[in-house]
VOPAGU-2260 file (C-alpha; in pm, 1 decimal, decimal comma):
REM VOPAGU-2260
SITE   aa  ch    i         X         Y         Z
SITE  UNK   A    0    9341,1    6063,0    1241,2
SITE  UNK   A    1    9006,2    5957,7    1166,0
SITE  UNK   A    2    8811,4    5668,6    1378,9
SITE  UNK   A    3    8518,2    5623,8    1144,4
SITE  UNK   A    4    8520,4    5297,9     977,0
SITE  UNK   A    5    8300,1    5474,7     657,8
SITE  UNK   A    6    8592,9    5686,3     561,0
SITE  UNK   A    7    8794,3    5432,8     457,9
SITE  UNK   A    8    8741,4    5388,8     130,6
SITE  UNK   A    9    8682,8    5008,0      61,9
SITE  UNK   A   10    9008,3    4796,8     -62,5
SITE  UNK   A   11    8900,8    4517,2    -291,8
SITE  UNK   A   12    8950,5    4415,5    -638,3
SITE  UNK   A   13    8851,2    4692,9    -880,8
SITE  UNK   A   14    8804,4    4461,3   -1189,5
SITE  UNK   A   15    8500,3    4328,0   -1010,6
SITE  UNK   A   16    8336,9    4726,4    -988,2
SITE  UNK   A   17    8432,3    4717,8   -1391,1
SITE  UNK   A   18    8308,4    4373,0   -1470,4
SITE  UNK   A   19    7984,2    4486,9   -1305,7
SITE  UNK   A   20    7892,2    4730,5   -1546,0
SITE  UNK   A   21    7949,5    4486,9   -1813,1
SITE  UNK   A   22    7644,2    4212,2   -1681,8
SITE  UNK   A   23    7422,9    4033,0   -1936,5
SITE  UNK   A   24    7106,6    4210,6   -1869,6
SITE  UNK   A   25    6839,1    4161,2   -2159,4
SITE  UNK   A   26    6803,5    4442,7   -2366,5
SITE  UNK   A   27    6380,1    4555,6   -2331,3
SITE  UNK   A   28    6234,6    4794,2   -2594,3
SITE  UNK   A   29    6056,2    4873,0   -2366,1
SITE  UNK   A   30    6283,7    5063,1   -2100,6
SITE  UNK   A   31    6370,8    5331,5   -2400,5
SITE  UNK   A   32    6181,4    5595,9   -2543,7
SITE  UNK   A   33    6148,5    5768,4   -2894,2
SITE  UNK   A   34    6418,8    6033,1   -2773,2
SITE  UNK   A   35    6631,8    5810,2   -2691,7
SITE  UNK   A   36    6654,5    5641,5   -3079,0
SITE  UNK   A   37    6643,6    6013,5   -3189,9
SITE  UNK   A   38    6975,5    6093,6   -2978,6
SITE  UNK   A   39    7091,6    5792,7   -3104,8
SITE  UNK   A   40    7053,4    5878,4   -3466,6
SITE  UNK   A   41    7233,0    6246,2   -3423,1
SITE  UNK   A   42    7468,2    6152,3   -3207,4
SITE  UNK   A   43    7608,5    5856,4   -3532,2
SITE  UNK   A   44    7527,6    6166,1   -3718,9
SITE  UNK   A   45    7745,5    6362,7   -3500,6
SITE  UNK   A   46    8029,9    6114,2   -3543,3
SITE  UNK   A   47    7995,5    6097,6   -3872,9
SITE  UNK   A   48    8079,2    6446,3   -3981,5
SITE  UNK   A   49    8343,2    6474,0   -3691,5
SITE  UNK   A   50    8539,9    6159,9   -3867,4
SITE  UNK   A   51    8450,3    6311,7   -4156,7
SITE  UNK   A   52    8614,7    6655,2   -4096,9
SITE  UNK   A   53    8893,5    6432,8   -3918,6
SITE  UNK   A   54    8950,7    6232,1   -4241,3
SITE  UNK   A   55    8959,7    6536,6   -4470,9
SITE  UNK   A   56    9138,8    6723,7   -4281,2
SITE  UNK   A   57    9427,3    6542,4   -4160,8
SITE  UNK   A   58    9445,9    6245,6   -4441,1
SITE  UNK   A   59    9355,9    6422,7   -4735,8
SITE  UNK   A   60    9498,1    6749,8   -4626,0
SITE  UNK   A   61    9184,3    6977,3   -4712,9
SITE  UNK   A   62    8946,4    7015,5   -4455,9
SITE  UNK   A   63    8553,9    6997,0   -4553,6
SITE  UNK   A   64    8424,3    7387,8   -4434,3
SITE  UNK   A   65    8068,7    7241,7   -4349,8
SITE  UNK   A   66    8171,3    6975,7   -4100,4
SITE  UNK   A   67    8297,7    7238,5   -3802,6
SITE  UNK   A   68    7915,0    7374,3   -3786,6
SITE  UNK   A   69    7720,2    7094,0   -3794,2
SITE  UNK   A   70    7933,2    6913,1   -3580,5
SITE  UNK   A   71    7879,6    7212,0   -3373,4
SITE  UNK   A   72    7487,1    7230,4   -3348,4
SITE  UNK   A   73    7478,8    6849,2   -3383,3
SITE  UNK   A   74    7632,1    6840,7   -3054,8
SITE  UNK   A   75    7411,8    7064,8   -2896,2
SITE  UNK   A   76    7149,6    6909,3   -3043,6
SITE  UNK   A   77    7262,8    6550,7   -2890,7
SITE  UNK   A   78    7339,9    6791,6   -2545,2
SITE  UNK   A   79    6938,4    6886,9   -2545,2
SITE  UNK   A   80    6775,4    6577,6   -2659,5
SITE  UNK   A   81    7017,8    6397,4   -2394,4
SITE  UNK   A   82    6854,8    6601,0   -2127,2
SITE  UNK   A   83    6508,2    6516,6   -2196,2
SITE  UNK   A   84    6649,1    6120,9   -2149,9
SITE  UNK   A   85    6791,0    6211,5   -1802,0
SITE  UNK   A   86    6414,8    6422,3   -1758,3
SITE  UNK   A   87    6238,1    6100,1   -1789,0
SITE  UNK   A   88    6479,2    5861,5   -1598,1
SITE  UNK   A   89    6551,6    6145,5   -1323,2
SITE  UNK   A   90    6869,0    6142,9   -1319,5
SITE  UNK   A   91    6954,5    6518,4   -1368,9
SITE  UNK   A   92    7237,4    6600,5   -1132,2
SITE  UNK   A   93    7068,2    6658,6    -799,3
SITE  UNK   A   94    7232,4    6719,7    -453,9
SITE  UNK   A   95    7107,1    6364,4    -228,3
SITE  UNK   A   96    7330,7    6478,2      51,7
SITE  UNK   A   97    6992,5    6599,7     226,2
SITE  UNK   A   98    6761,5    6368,0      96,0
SITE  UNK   A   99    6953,3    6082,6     304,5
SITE  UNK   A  100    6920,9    6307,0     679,8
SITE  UNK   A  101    6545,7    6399,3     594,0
SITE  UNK   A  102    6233,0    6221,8     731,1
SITE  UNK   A  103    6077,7    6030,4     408,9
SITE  UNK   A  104    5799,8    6230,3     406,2
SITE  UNK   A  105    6023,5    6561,5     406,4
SITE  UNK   A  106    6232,3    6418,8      82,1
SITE  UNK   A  107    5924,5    6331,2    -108,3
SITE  UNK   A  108    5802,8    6660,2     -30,4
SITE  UNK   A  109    6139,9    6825,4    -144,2
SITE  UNK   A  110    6124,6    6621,2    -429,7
SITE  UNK   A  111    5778,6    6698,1    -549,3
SITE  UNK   A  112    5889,0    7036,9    -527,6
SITE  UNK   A  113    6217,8    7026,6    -720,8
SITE  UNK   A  114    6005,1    6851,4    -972,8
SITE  UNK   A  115    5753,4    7103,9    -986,3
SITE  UNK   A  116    6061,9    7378,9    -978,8
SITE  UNK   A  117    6234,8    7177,1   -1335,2
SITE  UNK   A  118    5905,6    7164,5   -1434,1
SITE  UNK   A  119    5829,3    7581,5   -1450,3
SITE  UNK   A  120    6207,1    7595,3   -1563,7
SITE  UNK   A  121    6158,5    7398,7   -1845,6
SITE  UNK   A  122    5799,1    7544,5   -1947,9
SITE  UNK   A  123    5977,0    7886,3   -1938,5
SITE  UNK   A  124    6312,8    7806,9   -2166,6
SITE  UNK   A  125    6059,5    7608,9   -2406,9
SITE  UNK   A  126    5889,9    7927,5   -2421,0
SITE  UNK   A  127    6227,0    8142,2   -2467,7
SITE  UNK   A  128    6337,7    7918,9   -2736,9
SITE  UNK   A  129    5995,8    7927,9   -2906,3
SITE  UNK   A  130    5997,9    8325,1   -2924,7
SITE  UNK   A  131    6399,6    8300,9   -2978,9
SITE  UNK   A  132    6359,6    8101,3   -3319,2
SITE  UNK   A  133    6058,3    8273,8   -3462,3
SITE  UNK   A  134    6254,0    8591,9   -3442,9
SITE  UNK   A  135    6539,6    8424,7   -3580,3
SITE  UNK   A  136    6611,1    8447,4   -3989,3
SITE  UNK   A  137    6923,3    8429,8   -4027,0
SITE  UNK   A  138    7135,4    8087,9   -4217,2
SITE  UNK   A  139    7396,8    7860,5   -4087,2
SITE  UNK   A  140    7732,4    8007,7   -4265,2
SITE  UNK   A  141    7822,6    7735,7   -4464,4
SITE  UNK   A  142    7484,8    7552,7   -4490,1
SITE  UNK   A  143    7173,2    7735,2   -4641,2
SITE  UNK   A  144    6977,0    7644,4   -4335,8
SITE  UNK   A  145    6783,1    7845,0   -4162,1
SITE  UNK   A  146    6959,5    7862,2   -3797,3
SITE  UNK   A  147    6528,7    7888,5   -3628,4
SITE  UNK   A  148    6641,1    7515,3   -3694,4
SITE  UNK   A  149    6839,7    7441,4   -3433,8
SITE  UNK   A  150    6654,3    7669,5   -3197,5
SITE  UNK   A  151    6299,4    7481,2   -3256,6
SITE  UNK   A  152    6517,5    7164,2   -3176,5
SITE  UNK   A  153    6628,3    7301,7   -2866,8
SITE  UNK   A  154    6221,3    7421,0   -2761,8
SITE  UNK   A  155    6112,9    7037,8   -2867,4
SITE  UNK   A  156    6416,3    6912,8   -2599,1
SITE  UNK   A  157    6258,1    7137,1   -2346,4
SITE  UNK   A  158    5908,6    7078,7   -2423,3
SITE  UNK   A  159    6023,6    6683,2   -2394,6
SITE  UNK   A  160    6201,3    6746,6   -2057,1
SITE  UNK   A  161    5878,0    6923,0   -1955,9
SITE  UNK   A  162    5662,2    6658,3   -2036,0
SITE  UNK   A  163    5908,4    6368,3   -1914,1
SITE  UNK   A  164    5940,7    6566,9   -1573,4
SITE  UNK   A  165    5532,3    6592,6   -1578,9
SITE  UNK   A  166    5500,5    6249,8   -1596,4
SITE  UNK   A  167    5774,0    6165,9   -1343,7
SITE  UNK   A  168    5555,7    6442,3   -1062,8
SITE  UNK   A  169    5227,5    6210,9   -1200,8
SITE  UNK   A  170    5350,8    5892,1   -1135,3
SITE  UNK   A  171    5531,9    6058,5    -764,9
SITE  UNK   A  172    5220,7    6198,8    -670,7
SITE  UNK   A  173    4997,8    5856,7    -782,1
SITE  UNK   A  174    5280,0    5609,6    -567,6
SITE  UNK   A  175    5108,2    5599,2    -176,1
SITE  UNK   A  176    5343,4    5706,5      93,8
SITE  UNK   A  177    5402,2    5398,2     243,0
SITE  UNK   A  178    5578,3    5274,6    -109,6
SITE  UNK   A  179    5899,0    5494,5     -17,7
């Protein structure tokens, strides 16, 4: 049996936890970013040719043979682009367990680092998909496009994540310590 009173998980009404992410906050141009109307725009692009290979298949009884590969790369297109959102707001999956049991000055520290660690990360994979696509020349199957495409999409996602992650270690390192 367990003493602690923080293990219990708390007993309440759960409608209120699910009306809460419902509130009426103002929507602000301001608090999104050009990637995020790009992911926007593939991901209804993305649903598009799913309902699309949906409708053809299953009403009409002949499926479309384009829709399975572009939904394909449209989704890891929407996967990568996605990322360089969470870059920029910082909210790749991280492991806070530490960061609450640390001095503040040792999680700022750890988290300059990590940044500085995503950062080199993402330099490097921008720089693999970069050499990746320009030795790439083969087509999609069922779409005469080239598939250096979808790996240039990929290196702009990781040059975004790079430069999102920059400017998140710019704006940490500008903040004075006693704003923690």
């Amino acid at each position: 049996m367990n003493d602690r009173q923080d293990s219990v998980p708390p007993q309440g009404d759960p409608m209120i936890d699910f009306e809460a992410a419902f509130d009426d906050t103002p929507f602000r141009w301001k608090d999104y970013a050009a990637e995020d109307f790009v992911t926007l725009i593939v991901f209804w692009a993305l649903i598009l040719v799913v309902f699309a290979q949906f409708f053809s298949r299953y009403v009409l009884g002949d499926s479309i043979g384009w829709t399975e590969e572009i939904a394909r790369y449209l989704l890891i297109v929407v996967g990568f682009l996605g990322s360089a959102m969470a870059a920029r707001n910082g909210s790749h999956i991280l492991v806070e367990f530490f960061y609450h049991y640390m001095p503040s000055w040792q999680a700022r520290l750890l988290e300059r680092l990590m940044g500085l660690v995503s950062l080199a990360f993402f330099v490097a994979m921008a720089w693999v998909t970069y050499q990746l696509a320009g030795r790439t020349s083969s087509l999609m199957v069922s779409v005469d496009l080239p598939k250096s495409l979808l790996y240039y999409t990929v290196c702009t996602a990781f040059v975004l994540m790079a430069l999102r992650t920059l400017q998140r270690l710019y704006v940490t390192y500008r903040t004075p310590r006693d704003a923690t």
